[in-house]
N, C-alpha and C positions, 0 to 999 in steps of 0.2 A: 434310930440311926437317922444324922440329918441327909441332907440333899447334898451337903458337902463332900459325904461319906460316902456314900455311892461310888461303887465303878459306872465309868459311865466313856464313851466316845468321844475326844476331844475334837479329832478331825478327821473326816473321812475321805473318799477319793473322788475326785471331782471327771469329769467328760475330756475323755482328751483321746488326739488325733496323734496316729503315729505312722512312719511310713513300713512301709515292706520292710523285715529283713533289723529294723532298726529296734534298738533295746528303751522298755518305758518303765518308770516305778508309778505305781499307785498310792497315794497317801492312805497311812491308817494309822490313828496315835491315840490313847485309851490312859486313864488316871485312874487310882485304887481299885487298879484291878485284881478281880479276886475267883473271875470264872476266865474258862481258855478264849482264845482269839483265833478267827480265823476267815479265811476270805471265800467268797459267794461265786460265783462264776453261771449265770442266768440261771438263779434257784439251787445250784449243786456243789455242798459244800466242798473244799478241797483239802481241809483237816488243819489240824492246829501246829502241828510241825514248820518250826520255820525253813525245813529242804520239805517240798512238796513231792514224795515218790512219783504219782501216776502226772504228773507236768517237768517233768525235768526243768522245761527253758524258765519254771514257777520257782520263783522264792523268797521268805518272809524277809526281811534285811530292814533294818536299824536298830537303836540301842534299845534292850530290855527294860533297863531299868528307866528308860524316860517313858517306857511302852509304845516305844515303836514297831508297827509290826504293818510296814510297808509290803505292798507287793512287788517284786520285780520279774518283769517279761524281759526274755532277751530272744533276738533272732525274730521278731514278732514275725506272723502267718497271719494268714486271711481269717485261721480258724479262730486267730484271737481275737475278732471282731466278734465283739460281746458287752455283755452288760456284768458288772462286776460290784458287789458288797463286800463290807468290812462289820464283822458278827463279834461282839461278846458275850459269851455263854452264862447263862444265869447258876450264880452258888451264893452257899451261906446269905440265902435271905437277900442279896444282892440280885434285880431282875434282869434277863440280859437284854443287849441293845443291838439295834444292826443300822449300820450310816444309810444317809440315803444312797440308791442305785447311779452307776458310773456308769455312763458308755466309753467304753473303746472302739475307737473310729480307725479301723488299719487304712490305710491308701495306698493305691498302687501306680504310679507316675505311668499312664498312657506313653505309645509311640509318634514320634510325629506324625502329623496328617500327611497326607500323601489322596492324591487323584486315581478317581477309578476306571482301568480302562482307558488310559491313554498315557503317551510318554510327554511329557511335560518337559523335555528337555529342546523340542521344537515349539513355535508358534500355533496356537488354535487359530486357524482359518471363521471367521463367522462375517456374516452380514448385516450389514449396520437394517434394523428394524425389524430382523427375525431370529424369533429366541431359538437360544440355544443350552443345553443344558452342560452343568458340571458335577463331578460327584467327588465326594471327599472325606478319606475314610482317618479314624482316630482308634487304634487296637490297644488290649494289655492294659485297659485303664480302672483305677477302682478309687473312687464311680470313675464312668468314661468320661474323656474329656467334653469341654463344650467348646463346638465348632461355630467359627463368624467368617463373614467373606466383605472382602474390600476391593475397590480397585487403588493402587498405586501406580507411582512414577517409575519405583523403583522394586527391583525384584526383592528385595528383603523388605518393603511394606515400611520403610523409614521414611518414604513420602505418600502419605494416605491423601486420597483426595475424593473418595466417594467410602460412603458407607452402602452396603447392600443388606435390603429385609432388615432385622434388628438388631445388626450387630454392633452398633452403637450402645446397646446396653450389655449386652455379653464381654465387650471390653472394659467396661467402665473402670474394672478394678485394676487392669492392666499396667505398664509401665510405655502404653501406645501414647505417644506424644498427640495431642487435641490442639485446633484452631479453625477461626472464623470461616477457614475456606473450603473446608472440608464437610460434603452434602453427603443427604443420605439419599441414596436411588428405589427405587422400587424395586422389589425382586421378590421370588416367591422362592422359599426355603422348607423344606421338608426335612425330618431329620426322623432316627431310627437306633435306638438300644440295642445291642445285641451282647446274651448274657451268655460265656462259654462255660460250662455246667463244670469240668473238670476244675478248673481254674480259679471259679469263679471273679474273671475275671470281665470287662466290659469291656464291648467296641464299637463306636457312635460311626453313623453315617450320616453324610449330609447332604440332602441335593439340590442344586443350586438352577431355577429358572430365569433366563436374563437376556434382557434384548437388548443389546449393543448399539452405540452409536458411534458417529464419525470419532466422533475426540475422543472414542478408549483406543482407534489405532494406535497400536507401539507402545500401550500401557500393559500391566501387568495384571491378571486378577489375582490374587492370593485367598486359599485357604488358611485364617488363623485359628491354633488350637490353644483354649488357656486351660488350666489344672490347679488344684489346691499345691500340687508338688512345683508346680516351677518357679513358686513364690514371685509371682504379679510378674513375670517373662511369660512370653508365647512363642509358641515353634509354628510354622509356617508351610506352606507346598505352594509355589507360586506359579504362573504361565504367560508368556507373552501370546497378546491378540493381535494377530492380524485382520485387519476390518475391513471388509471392504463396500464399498457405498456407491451410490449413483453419485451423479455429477450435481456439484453444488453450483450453480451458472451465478453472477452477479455481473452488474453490465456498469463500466465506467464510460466518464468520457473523456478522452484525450485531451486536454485544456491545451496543449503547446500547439494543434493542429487545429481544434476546434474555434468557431466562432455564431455560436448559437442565437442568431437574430439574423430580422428578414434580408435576402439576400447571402445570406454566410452559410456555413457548414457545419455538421454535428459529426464527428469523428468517434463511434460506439465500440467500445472493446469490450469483449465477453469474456469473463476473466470464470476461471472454469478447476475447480479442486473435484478430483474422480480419484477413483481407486477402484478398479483398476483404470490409468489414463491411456493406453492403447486402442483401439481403433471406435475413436472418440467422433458421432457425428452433430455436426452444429449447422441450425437451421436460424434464418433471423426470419422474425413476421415483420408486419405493419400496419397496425389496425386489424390485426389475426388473416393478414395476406401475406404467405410466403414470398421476398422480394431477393433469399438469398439464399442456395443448400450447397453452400461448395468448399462446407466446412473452415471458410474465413472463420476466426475470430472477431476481425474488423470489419465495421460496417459502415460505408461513410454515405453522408446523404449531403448532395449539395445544393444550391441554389434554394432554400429554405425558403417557405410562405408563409402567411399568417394562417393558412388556411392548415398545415402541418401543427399549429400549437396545441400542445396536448396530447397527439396523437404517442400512440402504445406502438412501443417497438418492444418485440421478445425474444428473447434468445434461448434455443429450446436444445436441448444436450443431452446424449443418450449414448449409455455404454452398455458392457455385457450386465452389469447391473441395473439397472433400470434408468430414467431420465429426468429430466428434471428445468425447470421454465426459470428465467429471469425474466423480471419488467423494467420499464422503464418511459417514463413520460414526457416527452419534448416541449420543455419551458422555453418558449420562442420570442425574443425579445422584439418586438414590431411597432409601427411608426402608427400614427393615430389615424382613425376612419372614424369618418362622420357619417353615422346613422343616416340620422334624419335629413329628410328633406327642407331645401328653402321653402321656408315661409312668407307670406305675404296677407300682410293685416290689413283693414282696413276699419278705422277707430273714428267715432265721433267725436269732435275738439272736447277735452274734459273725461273722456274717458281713459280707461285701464285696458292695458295690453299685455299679455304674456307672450313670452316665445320661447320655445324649447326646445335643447339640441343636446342629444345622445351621442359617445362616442365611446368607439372598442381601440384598444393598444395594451401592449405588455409592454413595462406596466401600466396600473391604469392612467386614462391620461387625467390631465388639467385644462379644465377651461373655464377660461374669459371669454368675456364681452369687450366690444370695441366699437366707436364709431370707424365706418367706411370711410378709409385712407388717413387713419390715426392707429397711434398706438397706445392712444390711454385707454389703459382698462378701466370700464364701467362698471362691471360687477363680474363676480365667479361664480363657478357652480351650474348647474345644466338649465337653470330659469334663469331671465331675463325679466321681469316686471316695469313697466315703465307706469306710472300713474299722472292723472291729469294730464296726458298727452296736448302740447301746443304745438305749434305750424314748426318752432323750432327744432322738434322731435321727430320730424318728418325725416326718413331719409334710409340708408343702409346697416346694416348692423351684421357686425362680422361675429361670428362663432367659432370659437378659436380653440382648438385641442392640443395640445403639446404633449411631448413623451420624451425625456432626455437623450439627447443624441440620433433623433430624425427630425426631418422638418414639420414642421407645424402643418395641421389640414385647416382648412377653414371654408366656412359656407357662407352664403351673406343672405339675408332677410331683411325683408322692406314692409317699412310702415309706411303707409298713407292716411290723409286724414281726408276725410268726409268733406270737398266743398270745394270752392272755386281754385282753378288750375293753379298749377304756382309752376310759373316759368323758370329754367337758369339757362342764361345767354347771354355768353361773354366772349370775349377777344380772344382767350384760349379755345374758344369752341369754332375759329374761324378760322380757313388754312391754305395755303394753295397745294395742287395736286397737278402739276405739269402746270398746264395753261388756265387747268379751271379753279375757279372761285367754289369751295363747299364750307357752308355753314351748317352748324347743329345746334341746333337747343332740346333740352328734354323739358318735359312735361310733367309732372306728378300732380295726383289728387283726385278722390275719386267721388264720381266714375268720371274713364278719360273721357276726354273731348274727342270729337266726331272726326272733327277740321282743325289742321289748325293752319295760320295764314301767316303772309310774308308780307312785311310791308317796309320799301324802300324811300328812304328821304319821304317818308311821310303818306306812302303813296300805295295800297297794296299791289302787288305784283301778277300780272296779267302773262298766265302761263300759255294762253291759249294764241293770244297776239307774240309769244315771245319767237315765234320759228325754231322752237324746241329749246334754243337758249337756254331756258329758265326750265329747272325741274328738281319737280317733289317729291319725296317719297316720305312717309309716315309709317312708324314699325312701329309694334308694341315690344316695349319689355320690360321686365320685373319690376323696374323703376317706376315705370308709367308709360309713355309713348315720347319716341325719339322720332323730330323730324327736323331731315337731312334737303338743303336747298344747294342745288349744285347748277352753278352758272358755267357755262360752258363759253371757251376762247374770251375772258373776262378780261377789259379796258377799261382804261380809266374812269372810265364814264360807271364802271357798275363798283366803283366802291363806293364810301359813307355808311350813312346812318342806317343799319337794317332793324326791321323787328321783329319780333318772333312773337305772337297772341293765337293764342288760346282760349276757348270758351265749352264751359258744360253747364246743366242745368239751374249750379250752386254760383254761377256771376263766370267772370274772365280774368285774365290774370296774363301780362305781356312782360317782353324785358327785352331791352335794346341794348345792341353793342357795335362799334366801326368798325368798319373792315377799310382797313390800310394798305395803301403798295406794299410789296414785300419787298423790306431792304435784303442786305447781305446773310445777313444774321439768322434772318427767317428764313433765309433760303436752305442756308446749312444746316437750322432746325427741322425743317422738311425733308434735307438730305437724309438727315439723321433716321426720321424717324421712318424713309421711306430703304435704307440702305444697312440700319441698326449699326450707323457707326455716332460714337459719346459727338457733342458739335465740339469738344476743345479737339477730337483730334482732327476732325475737320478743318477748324480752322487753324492748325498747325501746320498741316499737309499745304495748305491754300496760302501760308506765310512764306513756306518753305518753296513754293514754283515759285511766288513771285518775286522772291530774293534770288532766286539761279535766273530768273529771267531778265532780271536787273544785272546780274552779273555777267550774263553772258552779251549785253547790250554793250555795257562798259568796255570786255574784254576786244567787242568788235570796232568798237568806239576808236582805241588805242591804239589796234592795227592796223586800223584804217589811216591813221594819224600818221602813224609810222610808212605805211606804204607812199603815201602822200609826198611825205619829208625826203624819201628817196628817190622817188620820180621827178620830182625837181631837182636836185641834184644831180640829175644822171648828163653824164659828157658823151657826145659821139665825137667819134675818131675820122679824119678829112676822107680817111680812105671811101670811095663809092663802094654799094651796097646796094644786093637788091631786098631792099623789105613790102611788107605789106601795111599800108595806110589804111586808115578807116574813117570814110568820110563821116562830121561829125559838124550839125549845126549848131551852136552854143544860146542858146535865148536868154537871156536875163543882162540886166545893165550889174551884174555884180560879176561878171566876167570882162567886163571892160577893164579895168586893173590889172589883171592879169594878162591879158593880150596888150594893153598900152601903157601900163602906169610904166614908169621909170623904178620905182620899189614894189616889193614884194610886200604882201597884205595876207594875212592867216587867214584863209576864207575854206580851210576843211572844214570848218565845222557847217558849213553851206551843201545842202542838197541839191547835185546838180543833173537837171532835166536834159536829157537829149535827145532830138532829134534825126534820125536817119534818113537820108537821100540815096538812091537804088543809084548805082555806076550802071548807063546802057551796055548792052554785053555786047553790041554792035560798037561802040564807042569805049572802050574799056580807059582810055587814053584822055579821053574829052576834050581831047586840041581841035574836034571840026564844032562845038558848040560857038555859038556868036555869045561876045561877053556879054553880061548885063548891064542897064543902066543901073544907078545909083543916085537916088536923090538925096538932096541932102537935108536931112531933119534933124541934125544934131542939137542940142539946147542947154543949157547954163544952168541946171539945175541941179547937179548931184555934184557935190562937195570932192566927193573923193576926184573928180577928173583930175587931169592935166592942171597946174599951176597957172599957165600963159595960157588958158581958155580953150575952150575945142573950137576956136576958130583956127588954130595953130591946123587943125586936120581940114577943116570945110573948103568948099569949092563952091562958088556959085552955078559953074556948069553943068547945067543940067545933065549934058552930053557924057560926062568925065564917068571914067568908069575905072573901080580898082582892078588891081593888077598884085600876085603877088612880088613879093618884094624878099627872097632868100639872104639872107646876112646868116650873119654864126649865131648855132645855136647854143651857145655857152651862156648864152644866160638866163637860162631855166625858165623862160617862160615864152610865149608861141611868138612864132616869128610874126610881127605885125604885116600888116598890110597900108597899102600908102594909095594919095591918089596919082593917078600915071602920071609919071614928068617929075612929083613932090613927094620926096621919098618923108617920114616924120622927121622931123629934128632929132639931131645927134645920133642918127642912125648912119645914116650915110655923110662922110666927110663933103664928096666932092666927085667932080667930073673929070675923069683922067684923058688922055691927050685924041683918043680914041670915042669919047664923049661915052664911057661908060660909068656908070655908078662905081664910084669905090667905098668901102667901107674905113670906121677907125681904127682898126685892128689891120689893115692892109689890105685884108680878103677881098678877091671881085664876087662881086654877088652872083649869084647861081643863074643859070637860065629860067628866063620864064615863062611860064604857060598858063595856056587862057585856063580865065577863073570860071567855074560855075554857080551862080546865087542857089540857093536852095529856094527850093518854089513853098511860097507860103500855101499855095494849095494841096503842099502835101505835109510841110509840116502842120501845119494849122497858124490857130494865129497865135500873136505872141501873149508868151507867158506869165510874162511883167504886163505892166501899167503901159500907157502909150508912151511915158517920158522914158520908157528905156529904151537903149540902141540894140538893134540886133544886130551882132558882126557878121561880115559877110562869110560863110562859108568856102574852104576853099578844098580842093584834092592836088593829088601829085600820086604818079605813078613812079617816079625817081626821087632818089635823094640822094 
């Protein structure tokens, strides 16, 4: 018999998984078969009949003649979780065969998980930094399910956003949606079998250790349960966390209110996430000194110093949870300080000089080099080097720190060089000071000189002979030695040629400058510098009087002009009138014209001098005085006279004495005077029949009264030259 001929096992039943309750066939299919078939059930045959009596839910099913001789379970049980063969029995010389061993794997689909001990239908209360435990049970499972825990957003676990302990691999096989953002936590996971004997059924416990933080407030944690039965679904028991935490403090600063540099203000808000936020207290330090407990939020600090840069403000916050500090460091934006002290070198010709200047500012500053009273920068950076020092490198050197948006500090430092004085003395160093004369010169070079001397037009100055006049004084300072020569109540006589010399060990060294009147110019530069006003507005101010002074000359000019033009003009009316006269001597031959010329002559622009003679109060009238004589000194000299000569007026009589002579005064100019008996020409017509004076106008002439001369011994003498006339003064107590 070959190998062909053989009965023998084509296929036998392979491992398979079934649920509860549910119906399975087993494979078993056999060729030239010639002994019986029958199936194994862990070692114990169940017979060759395809209706199995002691299994009812057992039976052999498919075609005989293909030799199928399948097992079918229906209604499956727990008991059918077994190990299962398919047997052919050996006959006629044919040996028998048995497949290899099947598991049946029965399952039983677990309950949801659900939480032990507590209702999950409220909030868990915990504390953000101390654990808390959860427990999570899974019943009815075969095997028991397998328990993972998450936190989510959401109470169904469709937004996972932490894994806990190693649930990340317990899902794997899941239908749990994965991504980048979802971490896994630490947490300590205990879990626990429990087998119910009657049932043999499984129920897994899980317990869950986990210390919460601020951000699972208002999250959910969930128990997930997966199973061979839920085919890659999980079922879930979820709970919302209430958390509650100390106060999280962070400290802003106000930018719309702040202005964080020297001088300005820092405006600090304490910005503050608690839970619970109810009777929240907030303390602020400053450099760990309490400066505020009255529960502000806000903290303003004003008037800011450079000496505050840096300085620690904290904000310290405390609830029924516990408390908790913010910091904060005060970046103070400040204007530049200069360290270091002026220096002062003192270098042999050919030698090397360093100087070095330190400075603090936020930010940090910049510094230059500079000669004193320039602004070309020599060099930057905090050294200065100067090599082969010459006489020309002698002098101030500015140190210059800048910081954007304050003003610049700066120091100055002097170099000197080793040797004979070297003078400056010049015509800016020369000044006036009220009435006195001071001169400066300084001196540099070392070492100073002892003395140093003044010498005038060539001459030194003798302080001792000066009756204090003249005085020295000699100051050291940084530069070298300033000496100041101050002439006091200085005349003409003490300006020129001054000089200023100096001597020390290494030779002498002078320098001479003029000292000049002070014009206008240096007057208002002295103004200037003594009153700190610019000299253009001085000499604005100084333009401006002297154009209102000129105008207000003009405007008196004018009116004068004008009063003038109307007092000659003026008419009296015949009617008598008592007025008041004012005796009045006239001195000058340019009043002759006006009292005798025949035409009127523009002589306002003429200043005219008056002399006054006192009316006796015993005599108020002066009709008992005896006339005066009048000699006659008239002369042929002034052009403007009379036409027909002033002999037309002269008298040779010694004796003849004026007299006034009243005609009309309509003709704007003073009633002349005549000598007695010879009235002027063309004044008086003629002698009417009564031998009185008539005039051309018809008028009799007025009564007349004796004249008074004004006594030269009280006017003085006259005011003119000798060729001028003085008119005779006259009074009237009527008119």
């Amino acid at each position: 018999m070959t190998n062909a001929q053989r009965q023998r096992i084509v296929q036998g039943p392979s491992n398979t998984t079934a649920r509860l309750n549910e119906t399975v066939v087993l494979k078993c299919q056999v060729e030239n078969q010639v002994g019986a078939v029958q199936w194994i059930k862990n070692g114990y045959g169940l017979g060759s009949y395809r209706e199995i009596p002691l299994f009812p839910r057992y039976s052999m099913v498919g075609s005989a003649s293909l030799g199928e001789y399948n097992l079918r379970i229906v209604n499956i049980s727990l008991e059918d979780d077994d190990v299962f063969e398919c047997q052919i029995e050996t006959a006629q010389e044919n040996p028998g065969q048995i497949s290899k061993p099947a598991k049946l794997n029965v399952i039983a689909e677990p309950q949801a998980p659900y939480f032990v001990g507590m209702d999950n239908s409220k909030p868990v209360t915990v504390v953000e930094g101390k654990a808390f435990e959860l427990a999570c049970r899974s019943d009815g499972g075969k095997p028991a399910a397998k328990l993972a825990w998450v936190i989510s957003k959401d109470a169904g676990g469709r937004e996972i956003i932490n894994w806990l302990g190693n649930s990340a691999q317990i899902l794997q096989n899941t239908k749990i949606p994965r991504n980048s953002k979802q971490f896994q936590y630490e947490a300590k996971v205990a879990e626990s079998i429990l087998l119910d004997e009657d049932s043999s059924l499984e129920s897994i416990v899980s317990n869950l250790t986990f210390v919460p933080t601020q951000t699972e407030d208002g999250r959910y944690i969930i128990c997930l349960a997966t199973h061979d039965t839920y085919g890659g679904a999980v079922k879930h028991a979820s709970v919302a966390m209430d958390v509650s935490y100390p106060p999280k403090a962070t400290i802003r600063v106000d930018e719309t209110r702040s202005l964080i540099r020297e001088s300005g203000q820092a405006v600090l808000i304490c910005q503050i996430d608690a839970k619970p936020k109810t009777d929240l207290s907030v303390y602020w330090y400053r450099n760990d000194r309490i400066v505020a407990s009255n529960n502000s939020r806000t903290l303003v600090i004003a008037n800011l110093r450079m000496e505050d840069h840096l300085s620690k403000i904290s904000c310290r916050v405390r609830n029924a949870v516990g408390d908790s500090e913010a910091l904060y460091h005060l970046n103070i934006a400040f204007g530049p300080r200069i360290m270091s002290s002026p220096q002062t070198k003192d270098v042999q010709r050919g030698g090397t000089v360093t100087f070095h200047c330190e400075a603090l500012g936020n930010p940090e500053p910049e510094i230059h080099w500079a000669r004193k009273g320039t602004d070309d920068v020599i060099s930057k950076g905090k050294f200065l080097n100067i090599d082969n020092v010459q006489p020309y490198h002698v002098g101030q050197y500015d140190c210059v720190a800048n910081v954007d948006g304050f003003a610049p500090a700066k120091i100055t430092n002097y170099l000197h060089l080793k040797g004979a004085p070297m003078v400056q003395f010049t015509r800016n160093m020369i000044r006036r000071e009220g009435d006195n004369l001071v001169l400066t010169c300084e001196v540099r070079g070392k070492p100073f000189p002892k003395h140093i001397n003044w010498l005038h037009e060539g001459k030194i100055l003798k302080f001792e002979e000066s009756g204090g006049r003249y005085q020295s004084q000699d100051v050291h300072r940084d530069f070298g030695m300033e000496s100041k020569l101050t002439i006091l109540k200085a005349t003409s006589i003490d300006y020129g040629l001054y000089n200023c010399t100096a001597q020390n060990e290494h030779g002498a060294g002078s320098m001479a400058a003029i000292a000049e009147e002070v014009g206008i110019l240096d007057q208002l530069q002295n103004l200037q510098i003594i009153a700190g006003i610019p000299a253009t507005v001085l000499l604005t101010i100084l333009t401006a009087v002297i154009c209102i002074g000129l105008l207000a000359y003009l405007l008196f000019y004018v009116c004068r002009k004008i009063c003038s033009n109307k007092n000659k003009g003026t008419r009296f009316s015949d009617e008598h009138s008592d007025v008041t006269i004012k005796c009045e001597a006239l001195d000058g031959a340019h009043f002759y014209p006006d009292m005798y010329g025949r035409t009127e002559m523009d002589t306002s622009d003429i200043i005219i001098t008056k002399d006054y003679v006192s009316v006796p109060q015993n005599n108020p009238d002066l009709d008992f005085l005896p006339p005066p004589h009048f000699v006659d000194t008239f002369h042929h000299q002034r052009h403007y006279l009379n036409p027909h000569g002033i002999s037309d007026y002269a008298h040779s009589d010694t004796s003849a004495r004026f007299e006034p002579s009243y005609g009309s005064f309509t003709s704007g100019h003073s009633t002349p005077a005549g000598i007695h008996g010879l009235p002027p020409p063309d004044m008086y017509s003629g002698v009417n029949t009564n031998g009185m004076l008539y005039a051309k106008n018809g008028l009799a002439p007025l009564e007349t009264l004796t004249e008074v001369a004004t006594p030269d011994t009280e006017s003085g003498p006259l005011l003119v030259g000798r060729d001028d006339i003085r008119p005779i003064s006259r009074v009237s107590t009527h008119v």
